[in-house]
C-alpha positions as CSV (number, residue, x, y, z in Angstrom):
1,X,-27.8,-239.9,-54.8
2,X,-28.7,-239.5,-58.6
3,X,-28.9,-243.1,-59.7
4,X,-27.1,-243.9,-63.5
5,X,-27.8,-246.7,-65.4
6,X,-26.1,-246.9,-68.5
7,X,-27.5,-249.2,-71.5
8,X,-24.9,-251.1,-73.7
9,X,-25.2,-252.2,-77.0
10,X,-24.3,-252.6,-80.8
11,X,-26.6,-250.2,-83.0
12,X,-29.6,-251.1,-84.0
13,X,-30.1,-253.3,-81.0
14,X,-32.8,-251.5,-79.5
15,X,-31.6,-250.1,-76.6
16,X,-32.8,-246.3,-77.5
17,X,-36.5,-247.8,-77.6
18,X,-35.8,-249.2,-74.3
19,X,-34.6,-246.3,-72.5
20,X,-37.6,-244.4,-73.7
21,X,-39.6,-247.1,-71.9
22,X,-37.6,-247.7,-69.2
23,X,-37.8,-244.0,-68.0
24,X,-41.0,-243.2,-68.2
25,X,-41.4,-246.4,-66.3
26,X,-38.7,-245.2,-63.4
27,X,-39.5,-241.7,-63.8
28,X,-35.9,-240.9,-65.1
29,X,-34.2,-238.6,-67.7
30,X,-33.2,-240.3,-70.8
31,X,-30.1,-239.0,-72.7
32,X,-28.7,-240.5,-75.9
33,X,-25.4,-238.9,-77.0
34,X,-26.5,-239.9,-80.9
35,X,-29.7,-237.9,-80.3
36,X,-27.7,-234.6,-78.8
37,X,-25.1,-234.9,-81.1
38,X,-27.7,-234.6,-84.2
39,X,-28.9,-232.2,-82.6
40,X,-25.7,-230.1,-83.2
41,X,-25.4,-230.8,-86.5
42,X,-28.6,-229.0,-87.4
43,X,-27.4,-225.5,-85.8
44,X,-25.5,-223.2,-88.4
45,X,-21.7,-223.4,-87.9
46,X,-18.4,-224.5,-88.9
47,X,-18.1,-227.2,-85.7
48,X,-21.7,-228.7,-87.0
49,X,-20.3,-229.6,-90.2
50,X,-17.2,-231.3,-89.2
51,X,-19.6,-232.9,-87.0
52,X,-22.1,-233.7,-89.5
53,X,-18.7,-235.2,-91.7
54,X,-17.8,-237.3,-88.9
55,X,-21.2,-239.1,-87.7
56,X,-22.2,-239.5,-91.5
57,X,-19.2,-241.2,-92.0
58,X,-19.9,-243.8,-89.2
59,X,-16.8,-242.4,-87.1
60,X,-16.9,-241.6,-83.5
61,X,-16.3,-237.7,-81.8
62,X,-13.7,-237.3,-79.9
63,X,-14.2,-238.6,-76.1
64,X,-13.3,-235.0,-74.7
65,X,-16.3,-234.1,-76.5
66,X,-18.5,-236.1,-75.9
67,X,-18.0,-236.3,-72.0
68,X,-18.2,-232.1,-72.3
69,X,-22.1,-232.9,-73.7
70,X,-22.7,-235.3,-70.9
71,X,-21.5,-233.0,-68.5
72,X,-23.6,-230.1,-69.6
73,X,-26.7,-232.3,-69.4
74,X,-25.9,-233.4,-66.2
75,X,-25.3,-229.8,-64.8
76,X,-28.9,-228.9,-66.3
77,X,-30.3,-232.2,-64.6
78,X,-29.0,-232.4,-61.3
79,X,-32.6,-233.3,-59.5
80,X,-34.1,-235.9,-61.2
81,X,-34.5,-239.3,-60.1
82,X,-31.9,-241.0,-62.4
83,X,-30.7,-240.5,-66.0
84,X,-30.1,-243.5,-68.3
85,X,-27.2,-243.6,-70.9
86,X,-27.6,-244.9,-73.9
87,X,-24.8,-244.6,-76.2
88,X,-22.3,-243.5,-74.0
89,X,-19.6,-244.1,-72.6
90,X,-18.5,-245.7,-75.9
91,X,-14.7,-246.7,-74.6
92,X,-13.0,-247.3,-71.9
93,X,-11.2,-243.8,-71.9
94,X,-15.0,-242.4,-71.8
95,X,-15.9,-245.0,-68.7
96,X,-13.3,-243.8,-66.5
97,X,-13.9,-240.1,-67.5
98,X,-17.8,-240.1,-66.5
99,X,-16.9,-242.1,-63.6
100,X,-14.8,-238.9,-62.5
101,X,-17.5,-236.2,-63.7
102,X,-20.0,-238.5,-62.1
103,X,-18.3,-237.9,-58.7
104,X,-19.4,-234.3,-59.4
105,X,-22.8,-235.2,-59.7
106,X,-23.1,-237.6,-56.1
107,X,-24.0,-240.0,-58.6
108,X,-22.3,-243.9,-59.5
109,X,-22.9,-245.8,-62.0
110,X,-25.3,-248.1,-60.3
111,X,-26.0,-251.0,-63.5
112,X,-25.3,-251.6,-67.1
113,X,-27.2,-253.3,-69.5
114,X,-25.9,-255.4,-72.4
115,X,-28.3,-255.7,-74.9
116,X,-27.3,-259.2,-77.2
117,X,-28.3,-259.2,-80.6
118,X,-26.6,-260.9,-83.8
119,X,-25.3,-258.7,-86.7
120,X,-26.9,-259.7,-89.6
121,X,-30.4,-259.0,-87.8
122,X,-28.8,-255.8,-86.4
123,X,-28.0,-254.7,-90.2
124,X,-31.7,-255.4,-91.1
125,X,-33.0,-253.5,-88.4
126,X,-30.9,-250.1,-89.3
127,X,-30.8,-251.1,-93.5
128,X,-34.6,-251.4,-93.2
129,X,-36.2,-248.8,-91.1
130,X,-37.8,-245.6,-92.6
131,X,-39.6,-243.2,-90.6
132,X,-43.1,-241.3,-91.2
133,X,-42.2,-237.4,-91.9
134,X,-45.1,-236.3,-90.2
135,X,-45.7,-238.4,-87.2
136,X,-42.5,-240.0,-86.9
137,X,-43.7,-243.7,-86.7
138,X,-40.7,-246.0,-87.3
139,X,-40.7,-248.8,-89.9
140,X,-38.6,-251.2,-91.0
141,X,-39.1,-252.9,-94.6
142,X,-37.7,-256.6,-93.4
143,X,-39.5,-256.7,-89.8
144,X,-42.2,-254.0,-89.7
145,X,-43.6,-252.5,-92.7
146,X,-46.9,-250.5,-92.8
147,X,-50.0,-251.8,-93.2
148,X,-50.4,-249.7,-96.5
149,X,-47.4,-250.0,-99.0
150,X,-46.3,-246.1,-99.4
151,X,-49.0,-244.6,-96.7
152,X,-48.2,-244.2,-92.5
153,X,-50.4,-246.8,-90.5
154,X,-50.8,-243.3,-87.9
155,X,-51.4,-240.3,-89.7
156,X,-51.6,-241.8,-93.6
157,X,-48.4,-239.8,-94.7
158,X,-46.9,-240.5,-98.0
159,X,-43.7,-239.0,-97.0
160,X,-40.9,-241.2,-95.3
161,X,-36.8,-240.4,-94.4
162,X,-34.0,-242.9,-94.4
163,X,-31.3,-241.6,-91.9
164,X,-28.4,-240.6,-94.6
165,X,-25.9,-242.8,-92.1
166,X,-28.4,-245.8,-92.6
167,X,-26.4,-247.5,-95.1
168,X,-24.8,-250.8,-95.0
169,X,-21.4,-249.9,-95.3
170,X,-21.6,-247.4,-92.8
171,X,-23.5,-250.1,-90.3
172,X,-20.5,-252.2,-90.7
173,X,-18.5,-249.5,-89.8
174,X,-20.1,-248.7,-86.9
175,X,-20.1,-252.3,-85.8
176,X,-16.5,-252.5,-86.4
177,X,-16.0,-249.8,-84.2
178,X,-18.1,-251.0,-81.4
179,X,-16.9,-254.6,-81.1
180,X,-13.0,-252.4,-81.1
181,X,-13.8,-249.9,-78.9
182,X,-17.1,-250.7,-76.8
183,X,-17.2,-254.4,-76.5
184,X,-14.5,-254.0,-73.7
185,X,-16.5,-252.1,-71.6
186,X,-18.4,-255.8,-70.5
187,X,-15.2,-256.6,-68.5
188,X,-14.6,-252.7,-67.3
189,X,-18.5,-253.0,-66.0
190,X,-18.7,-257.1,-65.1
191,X,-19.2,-256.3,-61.3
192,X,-22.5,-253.9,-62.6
193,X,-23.1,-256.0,-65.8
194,X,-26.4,-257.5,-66.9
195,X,-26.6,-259.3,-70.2
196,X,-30.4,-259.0,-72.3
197,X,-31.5,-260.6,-75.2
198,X,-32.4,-258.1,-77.1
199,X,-34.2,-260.2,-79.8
200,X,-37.5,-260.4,-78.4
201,X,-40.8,-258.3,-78.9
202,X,-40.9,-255.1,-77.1
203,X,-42.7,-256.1,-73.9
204,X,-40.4,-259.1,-73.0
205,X,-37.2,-257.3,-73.3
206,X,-38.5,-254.1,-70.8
207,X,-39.7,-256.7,-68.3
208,X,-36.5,-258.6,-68.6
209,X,-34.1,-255.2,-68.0
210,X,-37.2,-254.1,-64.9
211,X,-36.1,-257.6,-63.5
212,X,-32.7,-256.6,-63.1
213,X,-33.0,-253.5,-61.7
């Protein structure tokens, strides 16, 4: 059976850096819905900039298309190990739908993991980060600035990018929206449901989720 585990939290609460550990731990795929969805809105087309309107505003896509993405990654990934979720299902609506394309799939949700944060550091976290142009390397300027005001600690860029979205009245938004629309999805999954405190260094949090596994 492909195995699904499906990671749960507010953004900015780390779960995307999880999942990238986490599968290269497990040996699993690791799909984030924000990640593919970007994705779209750099291709050339009328759908990509409503697209683009919407996640810059801090709204959601719909849930029929967003499940439509899922299940086309899923038809492309039918024989690996295990995929883990991270930003979706976003809703209730969007749980019960996977749980019916899943059946498609021979695959269950097997575990969800809650990652517990508070907002005002979850604001700092997205407010704050700025990312190397060349290399990527993440930063944030109230946690984790680099070494050398202006100059990447990796490859000694002078060039970083703020995500346009990365603004705090669009973080409210979007936290808003998730304590609305997402936050019920701890009772929907409370039989698969493990809660992680998300605000500790790197190492302790992946142990913590491998724990509960």
């Amino acid at each position: 059976m492909l195995n699904t585990i499906v990671f749960l939290g507010a953004p900015g609460c780390g779960k995307g850096t999880q999942a990238s550990i986490i599968q290269k731990k497990l040996g699993y795929l690791h799909v984030s819905t924000g990640d593919l969805l970007r994705q779209i809105v750099t291709e050339d087309s009328e759908f990509a900039q409503e697209l683009k309107k919407i996640l810059s505003s801090g709204d959601l896509v719909s849930d029929e298309l967003v499940n439509e993405i899922i299940d086309d990654f899923y038809s492309k990934n039918m024989n690996c190990k295990g995929i883990i979720l991270d930003g979706y299902p976003r809703n209730i609506l969007q749980a019960k739908l996977l749980d019916v394309m899943l059946k498609k799939y021979n695959s269950e949700v097997t575990k969800v993991i809650f990652f517990e944060l508070k907002e005002d550091t979850i604001i700092k976290r997205i407010v704050g980060r700025y990312t190397c142009d060349v290399c990527n390397a993440v930063y944030n300027k109230f946690f984790n600035t680099s070494k050398v005001e202006g100059e990447c600690d990796i490859c000694h860029n002078h060039q970083f990018n703020i995500r346009s979205d990365d603004t705090e009245e669009v973080v409210r938004n979007r936290l808003k929206i998730f304590h609305d629309s997402t936050e019920p999805l701890l009772k929907f999954y409370n039989d698969k449901l493990v809660k992680i405190n998300a605000d500790q260094a790197l190492d302790a949090v992946s142990a913590e989720i491998l724990m509960n596994l």
